[in-house]
C-alpha positions as CSV (number, residue, x, y, z in Angstrom):
1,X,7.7,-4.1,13.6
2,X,4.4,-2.9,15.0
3,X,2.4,-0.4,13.4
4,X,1.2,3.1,15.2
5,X,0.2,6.0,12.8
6,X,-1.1,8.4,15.6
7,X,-0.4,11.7,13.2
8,X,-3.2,14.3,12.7
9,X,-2.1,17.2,10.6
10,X,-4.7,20.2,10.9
11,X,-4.8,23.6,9.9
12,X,-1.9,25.4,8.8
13,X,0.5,22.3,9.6
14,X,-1.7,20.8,6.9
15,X,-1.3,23.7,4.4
16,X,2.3,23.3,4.9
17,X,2.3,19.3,4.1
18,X,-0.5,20.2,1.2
19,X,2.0,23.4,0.1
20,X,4.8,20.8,-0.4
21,X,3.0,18.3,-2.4
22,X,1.5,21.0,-4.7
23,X,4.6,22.5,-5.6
24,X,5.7,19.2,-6.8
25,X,4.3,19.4,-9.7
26,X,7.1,20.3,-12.5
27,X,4.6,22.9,-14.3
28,X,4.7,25.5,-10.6
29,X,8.1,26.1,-11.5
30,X,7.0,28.1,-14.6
31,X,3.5,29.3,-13.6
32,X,2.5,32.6,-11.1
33,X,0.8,31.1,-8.1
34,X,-1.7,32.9,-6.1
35,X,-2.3,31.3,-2.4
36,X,-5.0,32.3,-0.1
37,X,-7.9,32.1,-2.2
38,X,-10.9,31.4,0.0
39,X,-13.2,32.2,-3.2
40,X,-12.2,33.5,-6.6
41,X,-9.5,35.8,-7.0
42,X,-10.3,38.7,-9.7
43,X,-6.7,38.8,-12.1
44,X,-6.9,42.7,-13.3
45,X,-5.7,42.9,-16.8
46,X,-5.2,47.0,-18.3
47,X,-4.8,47.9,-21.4
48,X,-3.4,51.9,-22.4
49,X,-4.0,53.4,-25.9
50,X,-2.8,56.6,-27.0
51,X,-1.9,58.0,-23.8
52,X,1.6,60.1,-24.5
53,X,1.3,63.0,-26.6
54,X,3.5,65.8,-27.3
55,X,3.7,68.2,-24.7
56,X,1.6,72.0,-24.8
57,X,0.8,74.4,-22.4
58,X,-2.8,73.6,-22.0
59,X,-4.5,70.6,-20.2
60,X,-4.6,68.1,-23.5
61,X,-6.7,64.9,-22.2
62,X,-6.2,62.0,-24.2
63,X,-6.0,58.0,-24.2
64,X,-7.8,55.4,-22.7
65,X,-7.2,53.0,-19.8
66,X,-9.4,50.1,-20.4
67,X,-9.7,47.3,-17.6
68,X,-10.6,43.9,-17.4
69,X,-10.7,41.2,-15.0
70,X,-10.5,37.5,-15.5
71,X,-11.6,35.4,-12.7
72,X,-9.9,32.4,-11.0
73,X,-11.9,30.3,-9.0
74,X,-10.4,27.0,-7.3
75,X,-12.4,24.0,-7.3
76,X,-12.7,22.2,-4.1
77,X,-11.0,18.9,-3.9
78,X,-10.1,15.8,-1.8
79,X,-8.3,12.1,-1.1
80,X,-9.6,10.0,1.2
81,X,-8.7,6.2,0.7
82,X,-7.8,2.8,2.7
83,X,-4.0,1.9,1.9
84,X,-3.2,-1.8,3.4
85,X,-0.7,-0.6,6.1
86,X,1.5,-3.7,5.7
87,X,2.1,-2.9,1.9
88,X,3.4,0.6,3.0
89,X,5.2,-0.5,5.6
90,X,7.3,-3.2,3.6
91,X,8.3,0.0,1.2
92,X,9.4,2.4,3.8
93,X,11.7,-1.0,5.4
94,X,13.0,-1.9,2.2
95,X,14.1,2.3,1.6
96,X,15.6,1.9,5.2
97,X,18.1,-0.7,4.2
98,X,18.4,0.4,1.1
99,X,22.5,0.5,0.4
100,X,24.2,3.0,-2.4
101,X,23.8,6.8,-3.2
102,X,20.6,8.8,-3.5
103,X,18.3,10.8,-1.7
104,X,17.5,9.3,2.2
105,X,14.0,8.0,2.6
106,X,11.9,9.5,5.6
107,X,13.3,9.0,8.6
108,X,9.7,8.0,10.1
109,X,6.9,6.2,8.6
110,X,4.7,9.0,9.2
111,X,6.9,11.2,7.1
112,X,6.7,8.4,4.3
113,X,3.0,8.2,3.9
114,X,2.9,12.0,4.0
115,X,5.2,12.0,1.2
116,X,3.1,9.2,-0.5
117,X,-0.1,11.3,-0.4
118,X,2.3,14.7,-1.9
119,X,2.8,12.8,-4.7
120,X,-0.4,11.3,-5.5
121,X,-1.7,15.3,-5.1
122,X,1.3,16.3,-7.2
123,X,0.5,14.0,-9.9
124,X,-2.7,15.2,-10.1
125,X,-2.2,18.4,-10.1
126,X,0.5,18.5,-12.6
127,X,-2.3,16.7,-14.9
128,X,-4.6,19.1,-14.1
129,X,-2.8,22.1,-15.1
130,X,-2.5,21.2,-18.9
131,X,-5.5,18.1,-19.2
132,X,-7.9,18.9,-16.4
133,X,-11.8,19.2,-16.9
134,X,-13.7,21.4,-14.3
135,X,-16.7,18.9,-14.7
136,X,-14.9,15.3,-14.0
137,X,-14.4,14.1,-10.7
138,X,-11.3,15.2,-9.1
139,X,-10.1,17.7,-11.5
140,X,-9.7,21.4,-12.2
141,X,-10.1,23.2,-16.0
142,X,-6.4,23.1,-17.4
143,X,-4.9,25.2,-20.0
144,X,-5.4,23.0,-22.9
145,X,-7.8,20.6,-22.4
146,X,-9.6,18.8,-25.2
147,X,-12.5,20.6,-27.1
148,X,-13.8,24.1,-26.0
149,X,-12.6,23.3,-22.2
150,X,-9.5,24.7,-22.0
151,X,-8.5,27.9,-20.7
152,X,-6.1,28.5,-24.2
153,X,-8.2,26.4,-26.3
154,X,-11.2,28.3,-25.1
155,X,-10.0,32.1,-25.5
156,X,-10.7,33.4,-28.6
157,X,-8.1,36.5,-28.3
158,X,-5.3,33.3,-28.3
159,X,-3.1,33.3,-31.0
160,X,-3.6,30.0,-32.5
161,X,-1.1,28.4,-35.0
162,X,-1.5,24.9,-36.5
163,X,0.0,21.9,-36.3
164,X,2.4,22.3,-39.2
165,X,1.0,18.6,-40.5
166,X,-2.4,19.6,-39.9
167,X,-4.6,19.4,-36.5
168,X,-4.2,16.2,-34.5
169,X,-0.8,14.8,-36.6
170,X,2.1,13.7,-33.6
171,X,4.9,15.8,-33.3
172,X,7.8,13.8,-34.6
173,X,11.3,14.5,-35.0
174,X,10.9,15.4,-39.0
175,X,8.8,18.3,-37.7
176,X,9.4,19.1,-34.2
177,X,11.7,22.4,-35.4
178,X,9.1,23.9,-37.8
179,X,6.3,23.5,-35.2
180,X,8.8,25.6,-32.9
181,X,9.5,28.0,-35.8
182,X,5.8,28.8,-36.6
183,X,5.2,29.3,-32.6
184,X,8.0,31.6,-32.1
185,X,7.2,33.5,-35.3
186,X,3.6,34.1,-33.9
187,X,4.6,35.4,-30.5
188,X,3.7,38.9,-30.4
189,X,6.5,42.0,-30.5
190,X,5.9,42.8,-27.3
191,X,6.3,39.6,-25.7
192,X,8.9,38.4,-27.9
193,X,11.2,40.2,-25.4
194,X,10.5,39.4,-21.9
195,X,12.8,37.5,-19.0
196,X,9.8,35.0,-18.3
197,X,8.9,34.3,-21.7
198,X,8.7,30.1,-21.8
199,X,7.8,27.6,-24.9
200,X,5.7,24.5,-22.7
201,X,6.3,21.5,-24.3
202,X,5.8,17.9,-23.1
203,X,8.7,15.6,-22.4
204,X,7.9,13.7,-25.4
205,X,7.8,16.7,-27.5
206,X,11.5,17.9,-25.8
207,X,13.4,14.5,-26.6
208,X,12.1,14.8,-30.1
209,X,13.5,18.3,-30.3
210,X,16.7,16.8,-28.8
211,X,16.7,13.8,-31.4
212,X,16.1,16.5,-34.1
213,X,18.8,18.6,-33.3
214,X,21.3,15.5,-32.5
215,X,20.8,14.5,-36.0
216,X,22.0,18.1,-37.2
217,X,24.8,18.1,-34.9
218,X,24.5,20.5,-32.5
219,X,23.6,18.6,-29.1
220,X,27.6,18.8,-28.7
221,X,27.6,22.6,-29.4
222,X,25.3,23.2,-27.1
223,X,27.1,21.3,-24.3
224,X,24.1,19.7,-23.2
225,X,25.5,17.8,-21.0
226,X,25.9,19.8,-17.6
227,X,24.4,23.2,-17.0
228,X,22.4,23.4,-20.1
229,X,19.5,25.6,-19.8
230,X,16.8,24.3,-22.3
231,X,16.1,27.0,-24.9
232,X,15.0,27.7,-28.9
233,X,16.4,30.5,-30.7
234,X,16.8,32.0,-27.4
235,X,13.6,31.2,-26.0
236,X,13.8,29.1,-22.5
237,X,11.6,25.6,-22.7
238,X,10.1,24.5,-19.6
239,X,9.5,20.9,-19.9
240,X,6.1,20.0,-18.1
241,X,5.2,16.3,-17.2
242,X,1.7,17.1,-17.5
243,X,1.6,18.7,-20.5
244,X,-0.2,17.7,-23.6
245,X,1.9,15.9,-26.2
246,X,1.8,17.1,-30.0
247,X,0.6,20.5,-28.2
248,X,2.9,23.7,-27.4
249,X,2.3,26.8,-25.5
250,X,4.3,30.0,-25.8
251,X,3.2,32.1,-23.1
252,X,4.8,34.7,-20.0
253,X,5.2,33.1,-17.0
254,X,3.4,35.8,-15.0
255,X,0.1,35.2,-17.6
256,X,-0.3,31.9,-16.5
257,X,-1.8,31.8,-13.0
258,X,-2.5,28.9,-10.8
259,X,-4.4,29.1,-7.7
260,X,-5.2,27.6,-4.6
261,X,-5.8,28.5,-1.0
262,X,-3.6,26.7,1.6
263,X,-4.6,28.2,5.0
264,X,-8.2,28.2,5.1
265,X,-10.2,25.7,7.6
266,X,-11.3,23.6,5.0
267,X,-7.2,22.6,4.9
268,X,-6.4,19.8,6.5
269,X,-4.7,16.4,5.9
270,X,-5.0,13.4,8.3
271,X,-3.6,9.6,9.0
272,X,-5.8,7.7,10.6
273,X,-4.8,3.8,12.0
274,X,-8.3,1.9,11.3
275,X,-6.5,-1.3,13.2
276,X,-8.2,0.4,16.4
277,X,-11.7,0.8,14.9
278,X,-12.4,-1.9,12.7
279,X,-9.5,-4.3,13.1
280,X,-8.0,-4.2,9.8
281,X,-4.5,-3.2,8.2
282,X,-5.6,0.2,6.6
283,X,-4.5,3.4,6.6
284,X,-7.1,5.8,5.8
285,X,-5.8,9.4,3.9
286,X,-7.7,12.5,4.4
287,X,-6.3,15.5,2.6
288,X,-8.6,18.3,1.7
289,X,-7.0,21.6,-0.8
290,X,-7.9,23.3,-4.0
291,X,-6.9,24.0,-7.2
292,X,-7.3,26.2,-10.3
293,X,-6.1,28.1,-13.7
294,X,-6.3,30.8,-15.6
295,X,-5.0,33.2,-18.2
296,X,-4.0,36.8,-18.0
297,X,-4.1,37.9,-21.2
298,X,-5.0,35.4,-24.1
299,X,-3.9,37.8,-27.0
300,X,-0.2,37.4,-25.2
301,X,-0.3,33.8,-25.6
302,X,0.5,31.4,-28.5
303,X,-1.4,28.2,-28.8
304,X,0.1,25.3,-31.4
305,X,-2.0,22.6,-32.0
């Protein structure tokens, strides 16, 4: 089977392809994402105090409105690489005859490589959000990276709860529910209550919550099998791949913003045959996008570590 990758995706075709491989990445499902970001993006946060009062005749003025902003700047990023074509090729012919059930594999091999790159930007991505460090190559400042890097880690208004066996012990099954307890007891009032409130956890840190609450006999009460919606005492879990293990996050979905821009120029994602220019079997990938986090308000959020 001969080889001809002639596809050039530019522009907004590429901010589509880019789009895709971005939301990917298991944590967009629970985080507020903000597109179009050719700079920084200023994420206005308000606070009121005092401002009802009992009601008179005269003009009474009283409260305060106090606004911040916190800033979310995406970091610039990029792949370009040489795949061996014949490698990729074998793949996509060994999908095509694939026999059984399951998803189809792209009908083209164009499509395939396309959806090779989405998930090598997924997967970095998704590592980003939780791991990433704004000063190594390739990644973006995540929410709980090591030391003083992380957005969570790094806010001081953050509600910080410890590890119940003391900073860096593993999660295990023995203490997986008292971790949760302590972080749901150190949510504040307010937030306590709201439709988008989420506990992040790894998947590591999930099955032991499964294995813990198997062993008291409720996996079966639960129905777990099926339609179960993850949750503690009534408090959704959104499992993220990326996530730190032995780490969890109680936080609002619309206080965790990720951002990216996805039609500027600076967009674009290309194929490019090199058996025409150099004579060899490679595939170069060119994808250009962006990437970045940050926290609405850090007194909201609940950091166990």
């Amino acid at each position: 089977m001969a080889l001809a990758v002639t596809s050039n995706y530019e522009g907004k075709a590429a901010g589509f392809y880019i789009s895709q491989a971005l939301r990917q990445a298991t944590s967009m499902e629970y985080l507020t994402m903000i597109e179009n970001i050719k700079f920084k993006s200023n994420i206005q946060k308000m606070d009121a105090a005092a401002m009802v009062q009992d009601a008179t005749c005269n003009v009474n003025l009283a409260g305060t409105l106090t606004m911040t902003e916190a800033v979310l700047t995406p970091k610039n990023l990029m792949v370009q690489s040489d795949l061996c074509a014949k490698t990729l090729l074998s793949s996509w012919e060994a999908l095509q005859m694939r026999a059984g059930a399951g998803a189809p594999p792209p009908a083209s091999f164009d499509d395939y490589v396309i959806s090779y790159i989405g998930e090598v930007i997924a997967d970095s991505t998704e590592n980003s959000i939780w791991l990433g460090n704004d000063a190594t190559a390739g990644q973006f400042t995540g929410f709980v990276t090591g030391g003083a890097v992380g957005r969570l880690v790094a806010d001081a208004t953050v509600v910080d709860v410890a590890n119940v066996g003391g900073a860096g012990t593993a999660f295990a099954a023995g203490n997986i529910i008292e971790n949760l307890q302590n972080c749901t007891a150190a949510i504040p009032t307010a937030v306590y209550t709201k439709e988008d409130l989420y506990i992040y956890m790894s998947p590591k840190s999930y099955r032991l919550y499964i294995s813990a609450i198997s062993t008291l006999g409720y996996v079966n009460a639960y129905s777990m099998n099926g339609d179960y919606d993850a949750v503690f005492e009534g408090i959704k879990i959104a499992v993220c791949t990326g996530m730190s293990n032995d780490v969890l996050v109680a936080a609002e979905k619309s206080n965790l913003f990720f951002g990216t821009d996805l039609l500027s120029d600076s967009v674009t994602l290309n194929l490019l045959d090199l058996s025409q220019i150099d004579g060899s079997s490679n595939i170069r990938l060119l994808a250009r996008y962006s990437g970045g986090t940050q926290v609405g308000i850090g007194a909201d959020c609940v950091l166990v570590s």
